[in-house]
C-alpha positions in Angstrom: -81.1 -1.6 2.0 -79.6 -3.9 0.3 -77.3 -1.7 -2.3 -76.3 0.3 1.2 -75.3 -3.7 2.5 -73.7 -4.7 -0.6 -71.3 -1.1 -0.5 -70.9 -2.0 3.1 -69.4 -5.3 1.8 -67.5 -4.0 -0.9 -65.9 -1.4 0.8 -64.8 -4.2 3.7 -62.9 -6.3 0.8 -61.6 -3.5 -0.8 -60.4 -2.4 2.8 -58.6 -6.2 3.3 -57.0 -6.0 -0.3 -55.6 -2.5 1.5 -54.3 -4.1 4.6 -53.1 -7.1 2.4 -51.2 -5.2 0.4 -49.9 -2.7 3.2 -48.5 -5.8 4.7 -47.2 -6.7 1.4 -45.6 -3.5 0.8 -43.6 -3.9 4.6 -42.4 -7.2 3.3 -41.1 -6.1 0.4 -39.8 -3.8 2.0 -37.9 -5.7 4.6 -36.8 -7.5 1.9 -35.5 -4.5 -0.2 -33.3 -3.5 2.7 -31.7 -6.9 3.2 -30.9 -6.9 -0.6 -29.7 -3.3 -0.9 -27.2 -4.3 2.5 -26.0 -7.3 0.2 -25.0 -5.3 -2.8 -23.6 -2.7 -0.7 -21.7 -5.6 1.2 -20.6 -7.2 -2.5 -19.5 -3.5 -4.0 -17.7 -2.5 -1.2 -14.4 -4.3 -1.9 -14.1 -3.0 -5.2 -15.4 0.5 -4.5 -12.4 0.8 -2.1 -9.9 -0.7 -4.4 -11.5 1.8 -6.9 -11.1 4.9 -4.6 -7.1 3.8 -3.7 -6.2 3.5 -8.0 -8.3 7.2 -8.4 -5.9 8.3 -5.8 -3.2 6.8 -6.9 -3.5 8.1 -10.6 -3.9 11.6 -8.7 -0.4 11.1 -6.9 1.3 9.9 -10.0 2.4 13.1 -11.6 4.0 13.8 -8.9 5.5 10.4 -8.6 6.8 10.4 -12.3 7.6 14.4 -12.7 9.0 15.1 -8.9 11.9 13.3 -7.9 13.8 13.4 -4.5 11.0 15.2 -2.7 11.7 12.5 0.3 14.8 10.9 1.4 15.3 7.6 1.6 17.2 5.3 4.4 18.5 1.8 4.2 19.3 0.5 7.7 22.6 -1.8 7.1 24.3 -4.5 9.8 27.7 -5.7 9.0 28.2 -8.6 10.7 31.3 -10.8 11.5 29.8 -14.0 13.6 26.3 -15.8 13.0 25.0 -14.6 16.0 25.3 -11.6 15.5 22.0 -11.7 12.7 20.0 -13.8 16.0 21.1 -10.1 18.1 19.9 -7.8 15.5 16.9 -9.3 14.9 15.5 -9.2 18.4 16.8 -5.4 18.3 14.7 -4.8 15.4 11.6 -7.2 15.2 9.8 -5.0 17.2 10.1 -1.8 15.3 9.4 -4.1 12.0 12.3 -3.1 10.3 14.1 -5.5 7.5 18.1 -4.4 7.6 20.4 -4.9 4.5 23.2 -7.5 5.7 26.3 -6.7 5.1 28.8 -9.1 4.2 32.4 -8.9 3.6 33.1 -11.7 0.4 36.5 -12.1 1.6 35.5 -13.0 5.5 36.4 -16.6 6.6 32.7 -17.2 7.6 30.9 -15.8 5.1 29.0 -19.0 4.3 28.3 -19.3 8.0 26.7 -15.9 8.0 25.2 -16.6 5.1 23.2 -19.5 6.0 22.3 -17.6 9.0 20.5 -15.4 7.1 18.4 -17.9 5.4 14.7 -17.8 5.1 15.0 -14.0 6.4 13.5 -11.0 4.4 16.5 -9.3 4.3 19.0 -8.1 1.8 22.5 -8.9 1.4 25.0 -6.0 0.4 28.3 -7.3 -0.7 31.7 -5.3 0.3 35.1 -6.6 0.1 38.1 -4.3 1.8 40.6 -4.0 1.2 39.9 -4.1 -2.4 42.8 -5.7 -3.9 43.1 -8.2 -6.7 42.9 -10.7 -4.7 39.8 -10.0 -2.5 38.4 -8.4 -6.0 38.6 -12.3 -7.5 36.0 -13.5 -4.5 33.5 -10.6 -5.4 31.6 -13.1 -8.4 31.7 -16.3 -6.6 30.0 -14.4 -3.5 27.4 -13.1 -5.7 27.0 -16.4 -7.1 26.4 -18.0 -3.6 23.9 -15.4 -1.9 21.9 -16.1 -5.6 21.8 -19.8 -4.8 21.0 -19.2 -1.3 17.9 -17.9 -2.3 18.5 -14.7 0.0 17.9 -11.3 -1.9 21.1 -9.7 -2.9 21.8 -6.1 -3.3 22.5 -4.6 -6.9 24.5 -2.6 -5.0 28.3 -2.8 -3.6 29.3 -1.2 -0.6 32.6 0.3 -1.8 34.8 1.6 1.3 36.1 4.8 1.3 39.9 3.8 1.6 38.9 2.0 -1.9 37.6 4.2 -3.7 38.8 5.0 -6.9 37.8 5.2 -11.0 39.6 1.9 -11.3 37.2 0.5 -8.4 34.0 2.0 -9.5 34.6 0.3 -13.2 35.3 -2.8 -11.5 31.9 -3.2 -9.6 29.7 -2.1 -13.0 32.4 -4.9 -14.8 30.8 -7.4 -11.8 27.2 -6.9 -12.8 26.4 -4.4 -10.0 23.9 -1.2 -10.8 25.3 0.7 -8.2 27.5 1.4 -5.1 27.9 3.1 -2.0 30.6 5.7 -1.2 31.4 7.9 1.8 30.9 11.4 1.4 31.3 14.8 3.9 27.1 15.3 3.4 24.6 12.6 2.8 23.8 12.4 -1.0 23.4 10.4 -4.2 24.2 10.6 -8.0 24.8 8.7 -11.1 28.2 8.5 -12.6 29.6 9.4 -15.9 28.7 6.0 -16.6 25.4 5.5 -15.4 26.8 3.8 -12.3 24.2 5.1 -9.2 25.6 5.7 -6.0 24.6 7.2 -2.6 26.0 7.6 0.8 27.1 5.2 3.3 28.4 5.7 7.4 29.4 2.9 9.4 28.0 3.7 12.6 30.5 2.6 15.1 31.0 5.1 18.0 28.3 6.7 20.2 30.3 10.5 19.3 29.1 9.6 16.1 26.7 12.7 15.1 23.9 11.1 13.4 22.0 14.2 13.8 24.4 15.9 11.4 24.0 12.9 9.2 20.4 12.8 9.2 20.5 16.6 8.8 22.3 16.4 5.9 20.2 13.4 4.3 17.2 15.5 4.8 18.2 18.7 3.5 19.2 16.9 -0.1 16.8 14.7 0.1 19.0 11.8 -0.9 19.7 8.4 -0.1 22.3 7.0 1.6 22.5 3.5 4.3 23.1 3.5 8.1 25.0 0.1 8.7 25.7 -1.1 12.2 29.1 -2.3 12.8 28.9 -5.4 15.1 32.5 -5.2 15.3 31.9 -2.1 17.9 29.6 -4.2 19.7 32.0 -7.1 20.8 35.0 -4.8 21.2 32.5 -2.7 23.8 32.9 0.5 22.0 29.0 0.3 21.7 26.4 -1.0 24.1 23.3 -2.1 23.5 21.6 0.5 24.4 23.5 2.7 22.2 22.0 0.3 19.7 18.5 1.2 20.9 18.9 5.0 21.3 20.5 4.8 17.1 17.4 3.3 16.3 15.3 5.7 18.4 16.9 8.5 16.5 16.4 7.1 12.6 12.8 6.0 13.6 11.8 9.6 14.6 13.3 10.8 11.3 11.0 8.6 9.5 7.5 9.2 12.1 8.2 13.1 11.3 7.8 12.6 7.0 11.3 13.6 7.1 12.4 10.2 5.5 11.3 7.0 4.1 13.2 3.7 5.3 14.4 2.0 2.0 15.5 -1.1 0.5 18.4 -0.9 -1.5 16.6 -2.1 -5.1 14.1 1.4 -4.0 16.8 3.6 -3.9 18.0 2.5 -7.6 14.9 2.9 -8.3 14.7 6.7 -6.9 17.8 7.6 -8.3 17.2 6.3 -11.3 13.8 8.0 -12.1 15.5 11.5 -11.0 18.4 10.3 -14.0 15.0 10.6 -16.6 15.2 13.0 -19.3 11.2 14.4 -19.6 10.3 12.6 -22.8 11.2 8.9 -20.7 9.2 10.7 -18.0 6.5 11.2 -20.0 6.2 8.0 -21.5 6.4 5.9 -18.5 3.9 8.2 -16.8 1.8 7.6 -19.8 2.2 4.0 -19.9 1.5 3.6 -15.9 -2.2 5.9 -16.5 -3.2 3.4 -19.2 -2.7 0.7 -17.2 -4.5 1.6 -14.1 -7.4 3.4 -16.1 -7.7 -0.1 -17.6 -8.4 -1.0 -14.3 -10.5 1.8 -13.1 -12.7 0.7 -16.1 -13.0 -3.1 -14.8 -13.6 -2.1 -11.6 -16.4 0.4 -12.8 -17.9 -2.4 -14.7 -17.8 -4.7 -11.9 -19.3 -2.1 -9.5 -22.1 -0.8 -12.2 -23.1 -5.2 -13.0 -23.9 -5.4 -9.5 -26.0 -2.1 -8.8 -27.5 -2.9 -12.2 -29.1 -5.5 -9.3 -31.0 -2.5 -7.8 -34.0 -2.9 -10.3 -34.9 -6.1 -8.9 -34.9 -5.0 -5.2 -37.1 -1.9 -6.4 -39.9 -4.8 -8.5 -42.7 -6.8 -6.9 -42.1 -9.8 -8.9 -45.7 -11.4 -7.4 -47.7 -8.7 -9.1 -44.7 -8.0 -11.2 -45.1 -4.1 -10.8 -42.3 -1.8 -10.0 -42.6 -0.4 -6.4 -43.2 2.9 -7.4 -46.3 1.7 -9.1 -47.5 -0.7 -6.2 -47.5 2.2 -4.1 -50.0 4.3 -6.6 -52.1 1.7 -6.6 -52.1 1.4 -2.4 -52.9 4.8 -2.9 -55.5 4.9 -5.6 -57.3 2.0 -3.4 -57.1 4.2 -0.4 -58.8 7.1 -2.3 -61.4 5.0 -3.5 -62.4 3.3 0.0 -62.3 6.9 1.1 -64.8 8.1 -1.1 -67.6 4.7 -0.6 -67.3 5.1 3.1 -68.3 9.2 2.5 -70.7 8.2 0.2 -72.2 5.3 2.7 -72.4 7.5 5.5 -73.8 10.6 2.9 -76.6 8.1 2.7 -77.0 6.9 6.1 -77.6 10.6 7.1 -79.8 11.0 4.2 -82.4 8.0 5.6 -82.6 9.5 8.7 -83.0 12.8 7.7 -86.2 11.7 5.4 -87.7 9.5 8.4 
């Protein structure tokens, strides 16, 4: 009787230790989940910027070894009062589109125009026409003003096509500029004999002017070339506003159809310069631009792996200092045994009655 009382007794403590530790185990396990949400929550960030270099190291040969694959668009504004910049940037706010000012260095109000443009992300494109020596004297001292404005300035110089010449395109590289614009039957771009880039310009002036050749054309080279809005047009009424509007319209569904990527002046260099790149300069600079973001792959890697190296803790019971994978043998190796002393009690029981 009293061995059958003391298993009785036994088996009851061994069966609170269970429950104790079954409620344990949820515990930890609530636990676990709120840690593993943490790190997940802490990785993220640098699993995403992790994903975005992988893809951008898989885009890079084509980036490096492909060149001209899209065109590229600068939207321009030539602009002869300072209220003009106030007009087109409620015109093109909206669409969030930066345009590359325009501005003659031989105008009267060019420091007028100038300030207006202050504090705007914008370019300024410098142009100066007729290009005689006289106006070709103010081309420097411009440059020097838009660089102490603080405004961006254009490497490049919008030559017209009335002044175009040898003799001209020697003068801009003599100025310090890496390019220039000329006008051309088809929208294009090129380097010169003496490494002098250039692409295409239109002023866009009249509505009959076909844009959708223009664009055509830009497309079917994929080349660069820059769109500049003459404001001249808009005072003398030639153009309306919305004229203005549908131009925009037109350029913008260029660029929502892949057909075209809206530029800055200093990207197009860039473009045309890269496409200028004899394979070994391609190689190396492809090279060079792997090493560096596969150094950062590897920080980021090491940053990720420190912080899942965290997941050992979340999967330890650090009060009895087990892993969980051995708390839950032991849950079960407990269960087993109160198993078998409440068989063997009840074996017993029908033993004793069986014998009376």
């Amino acid at each position: 009787m009293k061995a059958r009382i003391a298993l009785i007794i036994v088996a009851a403590l061994m069966g609170l230790a269970l429950a104790g530790m079954v409620y344990r185990s949820n515990a930890i396990e609530a636990q676990r989940s709120r840690h593993i949400m943490e790190l997940q929550a802490e990785a993220r960030p640098y699993e995403v910027e992790l994903e975005s270099v992988r893809n951008e190291l898989k885009d890079a040969e084509n980036q490096f070894f492909t060149t001209h694959e899209t065109a590229r668009l600068a939207l321009g504004l030539y602009a002869v009062e300072p209220e003009d910049i106030t007009w087109a940037e409620l015109q093109l706010e909206a669409r969030g589109l930066s345009p590359v000012l325009v501005l003659d260095c031989a105008s009267d109000r060019f420091s007028e125009l100038l300030d207006a443009a202050s504090g705007k992300d914008w370019e300024v494109m410098l142009t100066a026409s007729p290009l005689t020596a006289e106006t070709a004297a103010m081309i420097l001292p411009a440059m020097e003003q838009v660089d102490a404005s603080g405004v961006k300035r254009s490497d490049v110089f919008l030559l017209r096509n009335n002044d175009f010449s040898d003799e001209a395109v020697q003068a801009v590289g003599a100025a310090g500029f890496k390019g220039f614009t000329r006008y051309q039957s088809a929208a294009n771009s090129g380097t010169t004999e003496d490494g002098l880039a250039w692409f295409s310009y239109i002023f866009y002036r009249s509505a009959q002017t076909n844009l959708g050749s223009w664009l055509a054309s830009l497309v079917g080279n994929s080349g660069a070339m820059i769109i500049t809005l003459d404001m001249e047009a808009i005072h003398s009424g030639e153009l309306t506003e919305q004229n203005v509007k549908r131009f925009l319209d037109v350029v913008e569904q260029s660029s929502d159809e892949g057909d075209l990527q809206f530029s800055s002046t200093a990207d197009i260099l860039d473009d045309i310069a890269r496409a200028d790149l004899d394979k070994d300069d391609r190689q190396r600079l492809y090279d060079e631009y792997v090493a560096e973001r596969r150094t950062r792959v590897d920080a980021l890697e090491q940053t990720i792996n420190g912080i899942y190296e965290q997941w050992d803790d979340v999967n330890t019971d650090n009060w009895l200092n087990v892993s969980m994978e051995q708390f839950h043998r032991k849950m079960e190796r407990n269960w087993n045994i109160i198993k078998r002393m409440f068989k063997d009690i009840g074996e017993r029981f029908r033993g004793r009655d069986a014998g009376k």
